[in-house]
Backbone as CSV, one residue per row, in Angstrom:
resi,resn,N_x,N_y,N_z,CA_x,CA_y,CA_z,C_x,C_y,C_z
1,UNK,16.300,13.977,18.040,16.710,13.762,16.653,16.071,14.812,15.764
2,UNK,16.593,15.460,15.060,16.834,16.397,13.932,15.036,15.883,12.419
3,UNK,14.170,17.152,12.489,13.447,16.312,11.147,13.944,17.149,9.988
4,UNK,15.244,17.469,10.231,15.615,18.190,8.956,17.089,17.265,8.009
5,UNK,16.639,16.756,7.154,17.154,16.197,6.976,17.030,16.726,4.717
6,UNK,17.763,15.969,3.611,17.511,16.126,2.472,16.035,15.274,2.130
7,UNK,15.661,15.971,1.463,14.189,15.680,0.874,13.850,15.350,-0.500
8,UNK,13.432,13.385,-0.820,13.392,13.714,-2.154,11.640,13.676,-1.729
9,UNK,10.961,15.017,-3.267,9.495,15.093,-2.906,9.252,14.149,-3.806
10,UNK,9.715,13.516,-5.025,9.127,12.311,-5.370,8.184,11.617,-4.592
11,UNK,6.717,11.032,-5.073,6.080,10.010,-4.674,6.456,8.320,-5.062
12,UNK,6.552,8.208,-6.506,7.205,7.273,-6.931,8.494,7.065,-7.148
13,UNK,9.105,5.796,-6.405,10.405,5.779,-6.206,10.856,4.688,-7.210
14,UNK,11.784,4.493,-8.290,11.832,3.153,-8.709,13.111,2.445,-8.452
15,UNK,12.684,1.255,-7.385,13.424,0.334,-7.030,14.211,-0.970,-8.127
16,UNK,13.985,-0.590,-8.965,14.979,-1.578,-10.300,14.844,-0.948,-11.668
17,UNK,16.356,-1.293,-11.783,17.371,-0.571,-13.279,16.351,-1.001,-14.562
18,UNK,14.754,-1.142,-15.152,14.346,-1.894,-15.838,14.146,-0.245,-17.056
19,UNK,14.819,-0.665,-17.942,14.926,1.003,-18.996,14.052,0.879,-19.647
20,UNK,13.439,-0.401,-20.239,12.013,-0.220,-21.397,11.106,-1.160,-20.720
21,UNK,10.916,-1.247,-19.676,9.995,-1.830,-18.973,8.398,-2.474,-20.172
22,UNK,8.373,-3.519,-19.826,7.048,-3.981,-20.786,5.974,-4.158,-19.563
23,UNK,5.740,-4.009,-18.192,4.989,-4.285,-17.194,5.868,-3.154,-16.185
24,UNK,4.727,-2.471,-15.203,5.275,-1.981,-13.798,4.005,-2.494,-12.607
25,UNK,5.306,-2.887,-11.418,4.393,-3.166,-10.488,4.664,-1.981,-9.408
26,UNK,3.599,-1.537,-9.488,3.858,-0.406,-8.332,3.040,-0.793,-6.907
27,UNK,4.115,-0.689,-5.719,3.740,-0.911,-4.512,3.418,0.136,-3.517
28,UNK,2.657,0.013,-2.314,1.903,1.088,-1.573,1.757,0.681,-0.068
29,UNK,3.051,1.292,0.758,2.920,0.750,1.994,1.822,1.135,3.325
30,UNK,1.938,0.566,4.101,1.279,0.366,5.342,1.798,1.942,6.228
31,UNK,0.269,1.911,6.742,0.706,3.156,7.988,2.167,2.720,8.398
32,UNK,2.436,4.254,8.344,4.148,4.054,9.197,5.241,3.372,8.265
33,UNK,4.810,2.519,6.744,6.108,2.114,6.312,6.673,3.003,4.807
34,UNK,7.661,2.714,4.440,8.415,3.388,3.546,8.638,2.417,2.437
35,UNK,8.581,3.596,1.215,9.273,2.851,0.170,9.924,1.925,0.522
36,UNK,11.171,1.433,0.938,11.987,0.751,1.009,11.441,-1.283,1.359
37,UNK,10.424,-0.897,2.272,9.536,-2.236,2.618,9.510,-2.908,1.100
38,UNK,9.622,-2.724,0.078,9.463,-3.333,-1.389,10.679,-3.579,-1.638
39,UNK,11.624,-2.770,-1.532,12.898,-3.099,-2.188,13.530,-4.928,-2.391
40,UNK,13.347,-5.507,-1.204,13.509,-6.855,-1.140,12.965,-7.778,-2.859
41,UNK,11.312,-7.129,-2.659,11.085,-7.913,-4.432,11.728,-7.733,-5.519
42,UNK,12.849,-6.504,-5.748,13.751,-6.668,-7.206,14.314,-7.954,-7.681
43,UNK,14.412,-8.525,-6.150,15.381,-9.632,-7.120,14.554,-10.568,-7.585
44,UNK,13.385,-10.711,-7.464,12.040,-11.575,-7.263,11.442,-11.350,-8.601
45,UNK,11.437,-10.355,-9.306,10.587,-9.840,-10.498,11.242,-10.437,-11.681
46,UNK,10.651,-10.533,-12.980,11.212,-10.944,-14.328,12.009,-9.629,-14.687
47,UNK,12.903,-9.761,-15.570,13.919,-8.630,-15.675,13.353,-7.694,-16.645
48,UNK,12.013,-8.042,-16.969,11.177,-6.640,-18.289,10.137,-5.819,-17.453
49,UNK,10.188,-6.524,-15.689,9.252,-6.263,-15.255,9.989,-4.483,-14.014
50,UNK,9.108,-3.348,-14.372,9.497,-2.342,-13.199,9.079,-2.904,-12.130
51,UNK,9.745,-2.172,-10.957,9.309,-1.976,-9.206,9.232,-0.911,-8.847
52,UNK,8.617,-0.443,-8.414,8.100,0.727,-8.033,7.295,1.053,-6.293
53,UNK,7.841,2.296,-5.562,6.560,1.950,-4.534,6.803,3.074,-3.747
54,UNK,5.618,3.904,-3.538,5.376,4.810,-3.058,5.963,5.403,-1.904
55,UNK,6.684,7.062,-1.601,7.135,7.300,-0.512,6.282,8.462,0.131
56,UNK,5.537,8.009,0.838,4.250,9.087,1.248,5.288,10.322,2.465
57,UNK,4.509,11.550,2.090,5.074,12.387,2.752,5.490,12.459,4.504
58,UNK,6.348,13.008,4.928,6.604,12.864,6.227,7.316,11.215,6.636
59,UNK,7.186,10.663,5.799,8.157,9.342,5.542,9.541,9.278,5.398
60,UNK,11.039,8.752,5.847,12.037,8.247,5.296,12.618,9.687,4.540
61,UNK,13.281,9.354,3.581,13.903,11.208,3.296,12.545,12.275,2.889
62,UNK,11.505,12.155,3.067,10.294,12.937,3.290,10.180,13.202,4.758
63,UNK,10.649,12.656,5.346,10.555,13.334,6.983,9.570,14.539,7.392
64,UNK,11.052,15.496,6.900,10.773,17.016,6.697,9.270,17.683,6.186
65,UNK,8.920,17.049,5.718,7.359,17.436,5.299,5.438,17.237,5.492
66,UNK,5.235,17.908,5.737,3.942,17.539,6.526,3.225,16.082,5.666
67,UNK,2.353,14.931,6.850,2.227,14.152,5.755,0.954,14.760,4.948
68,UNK,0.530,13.873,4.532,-0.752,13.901,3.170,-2.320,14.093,4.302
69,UNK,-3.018,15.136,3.510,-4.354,15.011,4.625,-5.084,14.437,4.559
70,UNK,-5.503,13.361,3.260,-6.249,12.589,2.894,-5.535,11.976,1.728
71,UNK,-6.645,10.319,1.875,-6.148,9.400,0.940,-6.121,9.685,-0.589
72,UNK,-7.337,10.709,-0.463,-7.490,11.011,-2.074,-6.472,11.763,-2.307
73,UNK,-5.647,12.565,-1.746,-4.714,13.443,-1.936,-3.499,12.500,-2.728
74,UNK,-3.226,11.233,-1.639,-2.171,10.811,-2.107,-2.272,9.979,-3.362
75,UNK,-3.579,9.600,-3.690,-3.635,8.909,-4.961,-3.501,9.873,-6.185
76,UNK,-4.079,11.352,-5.782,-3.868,11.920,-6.956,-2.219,12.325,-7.437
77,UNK,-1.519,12.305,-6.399,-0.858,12.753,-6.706,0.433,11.197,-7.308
78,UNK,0.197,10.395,-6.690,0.516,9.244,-7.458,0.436,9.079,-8.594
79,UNK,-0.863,9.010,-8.841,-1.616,8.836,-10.157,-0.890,10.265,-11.307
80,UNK,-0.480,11.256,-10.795,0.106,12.504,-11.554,1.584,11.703,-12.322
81,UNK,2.440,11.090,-11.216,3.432,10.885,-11.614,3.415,9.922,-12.085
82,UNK,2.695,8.657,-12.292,2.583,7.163,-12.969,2.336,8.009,-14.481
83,UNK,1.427,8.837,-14.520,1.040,8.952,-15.637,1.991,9.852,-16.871
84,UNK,3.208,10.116,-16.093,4.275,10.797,-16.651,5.208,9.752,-17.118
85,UNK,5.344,8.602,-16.689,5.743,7.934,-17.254,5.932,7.080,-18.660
86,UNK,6.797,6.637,-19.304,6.391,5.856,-20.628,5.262,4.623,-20.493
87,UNK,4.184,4.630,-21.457,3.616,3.561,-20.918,3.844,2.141,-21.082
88,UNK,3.440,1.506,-19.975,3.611,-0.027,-20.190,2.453,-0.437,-19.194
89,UNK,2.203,-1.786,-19.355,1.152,-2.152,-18.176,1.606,-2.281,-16.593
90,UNK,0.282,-1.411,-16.242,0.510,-1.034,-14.777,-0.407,-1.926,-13.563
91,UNK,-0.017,-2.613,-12.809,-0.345,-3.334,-11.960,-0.451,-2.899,-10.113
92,UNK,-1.002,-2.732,-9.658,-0.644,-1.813,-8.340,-1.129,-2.585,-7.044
93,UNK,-0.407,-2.988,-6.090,-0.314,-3.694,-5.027,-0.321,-2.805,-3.852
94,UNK,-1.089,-3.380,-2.659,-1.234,-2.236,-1.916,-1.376,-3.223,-0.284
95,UNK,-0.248,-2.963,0.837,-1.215,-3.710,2.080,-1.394,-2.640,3.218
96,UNK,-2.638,-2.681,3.940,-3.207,-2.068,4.917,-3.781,-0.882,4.217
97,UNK,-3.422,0.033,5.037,-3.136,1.738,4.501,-3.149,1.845,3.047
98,UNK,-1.819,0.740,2.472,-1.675,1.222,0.820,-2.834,0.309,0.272
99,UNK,-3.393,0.011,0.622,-4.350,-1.133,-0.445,-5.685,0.125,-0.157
100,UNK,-6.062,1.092,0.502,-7.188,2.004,0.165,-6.218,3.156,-1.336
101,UNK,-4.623,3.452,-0.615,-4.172,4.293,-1.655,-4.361,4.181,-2.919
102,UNK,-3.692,2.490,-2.919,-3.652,2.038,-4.274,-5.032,1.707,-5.185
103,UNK,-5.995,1.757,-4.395,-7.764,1.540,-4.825,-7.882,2.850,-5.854
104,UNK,-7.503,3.739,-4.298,-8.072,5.385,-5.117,-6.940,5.443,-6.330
105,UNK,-5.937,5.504,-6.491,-5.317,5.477,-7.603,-5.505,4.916,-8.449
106,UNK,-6.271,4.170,-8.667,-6.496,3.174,-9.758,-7.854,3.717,-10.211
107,UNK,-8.224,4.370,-9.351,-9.814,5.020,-9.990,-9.126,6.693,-10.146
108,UNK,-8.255,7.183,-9.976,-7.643,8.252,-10.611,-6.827,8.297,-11.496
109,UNK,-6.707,6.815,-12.205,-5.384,6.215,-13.241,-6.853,6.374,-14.071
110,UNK,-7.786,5.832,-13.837,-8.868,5.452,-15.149,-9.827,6.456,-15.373
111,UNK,-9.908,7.518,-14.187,-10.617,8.710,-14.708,-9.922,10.026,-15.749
112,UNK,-8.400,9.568,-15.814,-7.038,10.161,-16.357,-7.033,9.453,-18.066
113,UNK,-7.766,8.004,-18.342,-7.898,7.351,-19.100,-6.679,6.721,-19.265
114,UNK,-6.010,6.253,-18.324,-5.395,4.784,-17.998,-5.453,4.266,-17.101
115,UNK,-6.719,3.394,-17.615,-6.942,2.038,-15.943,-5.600,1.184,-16.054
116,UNK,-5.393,0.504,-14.842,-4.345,-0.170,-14.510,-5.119,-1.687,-14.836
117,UNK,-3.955,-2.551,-14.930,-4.399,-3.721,-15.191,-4.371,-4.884,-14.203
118,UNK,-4.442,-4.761,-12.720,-4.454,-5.373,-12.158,-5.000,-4.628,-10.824
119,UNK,-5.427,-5.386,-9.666,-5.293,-4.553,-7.921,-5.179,-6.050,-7.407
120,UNK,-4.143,-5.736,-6.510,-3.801,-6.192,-5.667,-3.656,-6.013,-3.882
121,UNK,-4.722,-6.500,-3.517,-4.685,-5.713,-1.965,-4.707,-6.880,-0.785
122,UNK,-4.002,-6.123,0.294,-3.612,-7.361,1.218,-3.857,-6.898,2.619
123,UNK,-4.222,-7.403,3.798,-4.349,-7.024,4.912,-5.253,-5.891,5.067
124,UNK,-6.421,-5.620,4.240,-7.105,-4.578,4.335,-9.083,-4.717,4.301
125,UNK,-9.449,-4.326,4.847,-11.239,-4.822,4.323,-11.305,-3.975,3.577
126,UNK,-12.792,-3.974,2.146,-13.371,-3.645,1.390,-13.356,-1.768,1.937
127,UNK,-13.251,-1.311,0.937,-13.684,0.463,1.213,-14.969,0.807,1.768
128,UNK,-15.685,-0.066,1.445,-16.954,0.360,2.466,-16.788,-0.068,4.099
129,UNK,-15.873,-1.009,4.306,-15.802,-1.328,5.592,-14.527,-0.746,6.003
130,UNK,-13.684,-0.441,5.300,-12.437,0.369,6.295,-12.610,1.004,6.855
131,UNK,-13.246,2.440,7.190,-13.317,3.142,8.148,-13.763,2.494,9.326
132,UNK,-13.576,3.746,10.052,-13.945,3.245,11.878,-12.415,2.471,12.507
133,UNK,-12.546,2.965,13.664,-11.811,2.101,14.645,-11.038,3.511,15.632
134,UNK,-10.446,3.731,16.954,-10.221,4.669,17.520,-8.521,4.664,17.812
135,UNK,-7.715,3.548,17.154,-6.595,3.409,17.693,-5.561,5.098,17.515
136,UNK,-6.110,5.806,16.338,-5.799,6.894,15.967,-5.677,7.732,17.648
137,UNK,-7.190,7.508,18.376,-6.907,8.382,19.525,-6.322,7.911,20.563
138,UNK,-5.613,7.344,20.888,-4.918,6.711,21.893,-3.742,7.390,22.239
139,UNK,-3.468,7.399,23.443,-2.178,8.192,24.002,-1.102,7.657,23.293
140,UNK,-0.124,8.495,23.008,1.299,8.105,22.602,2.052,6.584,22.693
141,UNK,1.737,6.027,24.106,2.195,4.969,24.559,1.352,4.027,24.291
142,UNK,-0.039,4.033,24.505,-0.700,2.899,23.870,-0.975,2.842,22.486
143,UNK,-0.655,3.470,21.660,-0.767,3.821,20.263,0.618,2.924,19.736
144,UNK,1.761,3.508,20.060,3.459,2.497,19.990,2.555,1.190,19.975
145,UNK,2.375,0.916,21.602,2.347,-0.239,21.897,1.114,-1.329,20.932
146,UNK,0.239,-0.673,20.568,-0.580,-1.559,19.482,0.062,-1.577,18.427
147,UNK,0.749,-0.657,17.703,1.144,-1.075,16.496,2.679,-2.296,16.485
148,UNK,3.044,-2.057,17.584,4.242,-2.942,17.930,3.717,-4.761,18.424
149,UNK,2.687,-4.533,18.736,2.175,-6.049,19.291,1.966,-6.721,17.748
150,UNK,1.383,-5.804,16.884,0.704,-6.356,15.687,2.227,-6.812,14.755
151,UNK,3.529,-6.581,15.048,4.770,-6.296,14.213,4.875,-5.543,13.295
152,UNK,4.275,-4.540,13.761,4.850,-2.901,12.792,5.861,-2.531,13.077
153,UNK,6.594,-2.693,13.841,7.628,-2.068,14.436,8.812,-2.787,14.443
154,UNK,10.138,-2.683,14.001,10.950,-3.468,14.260,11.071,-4.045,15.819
155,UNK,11.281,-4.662,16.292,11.752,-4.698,18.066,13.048,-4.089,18.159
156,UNK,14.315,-3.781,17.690,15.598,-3.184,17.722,14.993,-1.503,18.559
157,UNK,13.941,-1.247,17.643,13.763,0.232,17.595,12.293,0.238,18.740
158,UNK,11.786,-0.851,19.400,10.189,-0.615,19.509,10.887,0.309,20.877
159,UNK,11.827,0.306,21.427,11.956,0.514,22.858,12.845,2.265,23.066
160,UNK,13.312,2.645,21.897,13.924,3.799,21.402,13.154,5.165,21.516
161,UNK,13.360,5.895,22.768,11.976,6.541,22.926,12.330,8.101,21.920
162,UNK,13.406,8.282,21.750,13.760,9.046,20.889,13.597,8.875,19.504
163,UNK,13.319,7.941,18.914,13.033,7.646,17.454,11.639,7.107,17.846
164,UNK,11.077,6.472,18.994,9.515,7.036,18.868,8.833,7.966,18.828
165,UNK,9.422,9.020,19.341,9.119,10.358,18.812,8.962,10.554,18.157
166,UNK,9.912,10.665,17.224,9.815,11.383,15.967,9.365,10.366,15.231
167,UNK,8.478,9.428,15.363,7.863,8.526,14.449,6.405,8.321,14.684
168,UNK,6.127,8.637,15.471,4.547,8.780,16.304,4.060,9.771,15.701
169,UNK,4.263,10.760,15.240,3.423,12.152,14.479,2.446,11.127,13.380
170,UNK,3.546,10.685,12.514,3.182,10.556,11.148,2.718,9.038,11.100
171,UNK,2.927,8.188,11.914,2.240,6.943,12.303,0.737,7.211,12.781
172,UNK,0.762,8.023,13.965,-0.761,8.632,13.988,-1.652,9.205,13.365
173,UNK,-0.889,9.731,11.749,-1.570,10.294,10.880,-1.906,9.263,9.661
174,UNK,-1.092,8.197,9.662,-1.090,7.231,8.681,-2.565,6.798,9.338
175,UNK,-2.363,6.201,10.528,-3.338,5.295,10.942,-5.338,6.457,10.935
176,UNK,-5.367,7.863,11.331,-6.082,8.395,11.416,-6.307,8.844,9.723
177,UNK,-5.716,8.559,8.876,-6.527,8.705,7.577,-7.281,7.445,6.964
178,UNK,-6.268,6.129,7.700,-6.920,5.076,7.517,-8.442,4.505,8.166
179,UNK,-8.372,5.138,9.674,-9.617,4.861,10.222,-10.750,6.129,9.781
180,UNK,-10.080,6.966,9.080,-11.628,8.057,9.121,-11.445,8.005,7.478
181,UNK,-11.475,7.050,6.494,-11.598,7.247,5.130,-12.973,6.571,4.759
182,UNK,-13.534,7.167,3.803,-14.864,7.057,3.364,-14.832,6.905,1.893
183,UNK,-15.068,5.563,1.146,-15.409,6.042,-0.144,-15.603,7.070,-0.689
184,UNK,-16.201,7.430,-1.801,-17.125,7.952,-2.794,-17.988,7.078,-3.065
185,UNK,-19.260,7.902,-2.424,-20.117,6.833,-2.946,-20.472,6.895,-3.891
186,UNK,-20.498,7.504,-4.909,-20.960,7.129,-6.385,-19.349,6.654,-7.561
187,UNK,-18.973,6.098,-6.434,-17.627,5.287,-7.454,-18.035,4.356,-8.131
188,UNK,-17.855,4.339,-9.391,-18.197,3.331,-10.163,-16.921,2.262,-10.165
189,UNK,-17.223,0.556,-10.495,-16.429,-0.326,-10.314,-15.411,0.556,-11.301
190,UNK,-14.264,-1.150,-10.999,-13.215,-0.523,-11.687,-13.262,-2.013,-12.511
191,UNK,-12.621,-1.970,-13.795,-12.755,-2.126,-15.370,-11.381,-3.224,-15.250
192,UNK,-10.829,-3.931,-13.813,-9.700,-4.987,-13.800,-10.016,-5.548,-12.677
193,UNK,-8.951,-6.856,-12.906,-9.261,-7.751,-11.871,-8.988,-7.315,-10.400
194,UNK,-9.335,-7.857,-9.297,-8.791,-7.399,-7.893,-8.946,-8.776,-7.471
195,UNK,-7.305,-9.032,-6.623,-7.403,-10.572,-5.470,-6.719,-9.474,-4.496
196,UNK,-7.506,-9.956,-3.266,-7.072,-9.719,-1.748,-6.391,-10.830,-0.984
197,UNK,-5.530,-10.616,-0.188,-4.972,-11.212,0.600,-4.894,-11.332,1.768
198,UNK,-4.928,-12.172,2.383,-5.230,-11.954,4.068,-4.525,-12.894,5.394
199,UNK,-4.152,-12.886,6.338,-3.495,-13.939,6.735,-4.540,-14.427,8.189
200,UNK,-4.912,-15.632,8.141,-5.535,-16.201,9.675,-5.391,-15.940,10.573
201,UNK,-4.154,-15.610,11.444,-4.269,-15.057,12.262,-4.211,-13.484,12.679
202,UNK,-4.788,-12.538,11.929,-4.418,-11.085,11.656,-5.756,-10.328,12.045
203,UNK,-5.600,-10.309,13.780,-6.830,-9.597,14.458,-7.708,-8.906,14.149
204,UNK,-6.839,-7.653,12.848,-7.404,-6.723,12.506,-8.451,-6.957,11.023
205,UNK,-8.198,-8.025,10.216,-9.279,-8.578,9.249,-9.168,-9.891,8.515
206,UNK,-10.495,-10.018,8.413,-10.208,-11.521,7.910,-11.285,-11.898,6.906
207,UNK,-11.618,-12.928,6.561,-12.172,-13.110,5.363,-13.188,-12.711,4.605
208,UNK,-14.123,-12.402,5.518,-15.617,-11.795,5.069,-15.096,-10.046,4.894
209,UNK,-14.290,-9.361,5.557,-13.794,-8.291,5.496,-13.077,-7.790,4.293
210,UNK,-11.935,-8.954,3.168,-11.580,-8.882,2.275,-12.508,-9.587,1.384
211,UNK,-13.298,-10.291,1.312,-14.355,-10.419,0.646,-14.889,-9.322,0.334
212,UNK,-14.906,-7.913,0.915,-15.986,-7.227,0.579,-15.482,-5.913,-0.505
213,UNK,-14.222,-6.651,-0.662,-13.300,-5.835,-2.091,-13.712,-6.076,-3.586
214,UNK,-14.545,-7.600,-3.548,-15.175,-8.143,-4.736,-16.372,-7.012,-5.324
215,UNK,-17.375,-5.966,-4.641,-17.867,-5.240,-5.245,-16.916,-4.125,-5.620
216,UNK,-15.947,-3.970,-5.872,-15.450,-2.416,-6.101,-15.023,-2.801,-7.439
217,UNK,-15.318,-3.710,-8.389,-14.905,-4.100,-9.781,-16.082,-5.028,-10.419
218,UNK,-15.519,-4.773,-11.797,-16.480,-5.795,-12.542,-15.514,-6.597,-13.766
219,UNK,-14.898,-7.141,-13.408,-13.667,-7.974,-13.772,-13.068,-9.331,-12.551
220,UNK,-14.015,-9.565,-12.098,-13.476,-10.551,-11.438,-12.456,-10.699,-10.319
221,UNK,-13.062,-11.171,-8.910,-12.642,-10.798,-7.804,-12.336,-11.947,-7.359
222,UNK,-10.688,-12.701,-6.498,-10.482,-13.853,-6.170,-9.933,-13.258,-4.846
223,UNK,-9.359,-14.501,-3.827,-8.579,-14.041,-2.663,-8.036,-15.134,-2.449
224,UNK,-6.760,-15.125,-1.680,-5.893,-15.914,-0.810,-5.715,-15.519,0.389
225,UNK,-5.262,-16.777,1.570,-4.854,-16.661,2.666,-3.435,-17.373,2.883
226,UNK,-2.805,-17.001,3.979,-1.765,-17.817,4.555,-1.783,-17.543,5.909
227,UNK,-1.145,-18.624,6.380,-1.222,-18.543,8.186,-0.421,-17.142,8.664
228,UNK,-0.445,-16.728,9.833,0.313,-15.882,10.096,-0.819,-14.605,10.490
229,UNK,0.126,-13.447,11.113,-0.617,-11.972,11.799,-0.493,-11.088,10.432
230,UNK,-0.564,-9.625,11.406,-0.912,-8.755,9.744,0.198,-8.076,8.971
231,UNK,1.052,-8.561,10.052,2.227,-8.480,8.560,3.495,-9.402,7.891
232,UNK,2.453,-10.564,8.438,3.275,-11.785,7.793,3.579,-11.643,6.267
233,UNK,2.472,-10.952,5.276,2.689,-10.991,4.198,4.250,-10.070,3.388
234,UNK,4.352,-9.387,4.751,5.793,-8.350,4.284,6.713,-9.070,4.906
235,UNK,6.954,-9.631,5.891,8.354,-10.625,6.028,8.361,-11.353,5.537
236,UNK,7.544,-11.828,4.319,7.258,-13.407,3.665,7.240,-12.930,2.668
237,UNK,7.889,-11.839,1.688,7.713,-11.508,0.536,7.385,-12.518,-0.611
238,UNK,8.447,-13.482,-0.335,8.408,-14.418,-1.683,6.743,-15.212,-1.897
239,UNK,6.233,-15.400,-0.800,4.931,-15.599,-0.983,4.070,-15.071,-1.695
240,UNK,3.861,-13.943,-1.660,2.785,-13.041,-2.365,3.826,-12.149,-3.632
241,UNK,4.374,-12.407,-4.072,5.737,-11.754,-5.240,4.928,-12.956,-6.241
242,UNK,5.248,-14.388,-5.861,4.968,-15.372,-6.558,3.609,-15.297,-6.841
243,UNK,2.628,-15.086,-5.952,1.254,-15.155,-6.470,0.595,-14.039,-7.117
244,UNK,1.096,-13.073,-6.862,1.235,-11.596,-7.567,1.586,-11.977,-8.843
245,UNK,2.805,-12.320,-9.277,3.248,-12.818,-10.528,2.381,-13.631,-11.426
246,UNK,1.987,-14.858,-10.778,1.149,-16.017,-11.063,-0.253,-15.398,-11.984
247,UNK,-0.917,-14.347,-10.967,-2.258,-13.956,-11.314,-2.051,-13.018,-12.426
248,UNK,-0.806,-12.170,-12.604,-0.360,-11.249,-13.534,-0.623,-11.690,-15.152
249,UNK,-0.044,-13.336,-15.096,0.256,-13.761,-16.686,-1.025,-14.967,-16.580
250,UNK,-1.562,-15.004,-15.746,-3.203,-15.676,-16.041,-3.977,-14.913,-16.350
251,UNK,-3.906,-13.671,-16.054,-4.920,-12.603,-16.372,-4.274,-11.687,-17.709
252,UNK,-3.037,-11.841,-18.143,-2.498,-11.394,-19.241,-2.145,-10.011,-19.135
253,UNK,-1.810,-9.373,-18.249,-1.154,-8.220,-18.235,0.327,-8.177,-19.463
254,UNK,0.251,-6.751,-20.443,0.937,-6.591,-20.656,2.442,-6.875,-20.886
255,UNK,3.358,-8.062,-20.998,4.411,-8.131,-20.593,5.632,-7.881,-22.104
């Protein structure tokens, strides 16, 4: 299969017709997923509210392009195009992979002098504990095969050795920026609320792990769980849309 394909270089993609938006929720996917993993919440949102969600390079019509070499890379450059926007209050949701993106962006939204008014992160431990783990070095086949046990992978496609190909580059690079990312250590909190999310049965983290997202702010840190592996929270959209929402107009974001 062909990686030449049309290229939009956009980072931010916006998934609903909202023209004077009074709130945007911008979303930030998981090693290996695409903008499109969000699209499902348009119909889910209040109609003043944007959708928004990141298409990291070497991704979906980014194919064609080498991905990002680091996380800070992709927040800045996020953070470039949010901030081109008209303003309204910005809220930013993030699971696995996107919940470090969406961290650093939010500390490159407020060093820009617009903090965001919310974080939202799911399936991910605290920035001091994300790094580490070796799945990055694993042969081709056992690399598929872990991210497919966990349901990263559709099953239609897990067995497609030709579209594993060409999907293994940039899956191995998603996952190897995720296991070798390191704070800043002299990051100062961030100035809004943060709830993490996590599901019970989700090998890869669990409560004391998203617990440890409560120091990266000084605005007040909550969390939820639901049953399920680590990406129950993306086939279960309406779950976390609703509590996303919920915490939005308790905490008074913008609307």
């Amino acid at each position: 299969m062909s990686r030449t394909r049309r290229s939009d270089r956009r980072w931010v993609r916006t998934l609903t017709g909202v023209e004077e938006p009074t709130a945007r929720l911008v979303c930030f996917p998981h090693s290996g997923g695409t903008a499109a993993v969000y699209r499902p919440w348009s119909s889910m949102l209040p109609a003043d509210v944007a959708l928004h969600a990141v298409q990291y390079p070497g991704h979906a019509d980014r194919l064609a392009e080498e991905p990002a070499s680091s996380i800070a890379e992709m927040a800045t450059q996020v953070a470039a195009e949010l901030l081109r926007m008209p303003p309204a209050g910005c809220a930013l949701v993030g699971h696995s992979l996107g919940a470090l993106v969406a961290y650093e962006t939010a500390r490159a939204l407020r060093a820009n002098g617009s903090p965001v008014h919310h974080l939202f992160v799911s399936g991910a431990a605290g920035p001091w504990l994300a790094g580490g783990g070796t799945t990055h070095q694993l042969g081709d086949d056992e690399l598929w095969a872990a991210v497919a046990k966990l349901g990263g992978i559709e099953p239609e496609i897990a067995d497609q050795t030709e579209l594993r190909d060409l999907l293994l580059p940039v899956l191995r690079s998603d996952i190897t920026l995720h296991e070798t990312y390191r704070p800043a250590p002299d990051a100062a909190p961030l100035d809004c609320p943060v709830r993490g999310y996590y599901n019970t049965e989700d090998p890869l983290v669990d409560a004391d792990k998203v617990a440890a997202w409560a120091v990266v702010n000084e605005r007040g840190f909550s969390m939820r769980a639901w049953p399920g592996g680590h990406f129950r929270l993306l086939s279960h959209p309406d779950e976390l849309v609703g509590d996303v929402l919920a915490s939005l107009m308790e905490s008074g974001v913008p609307r």
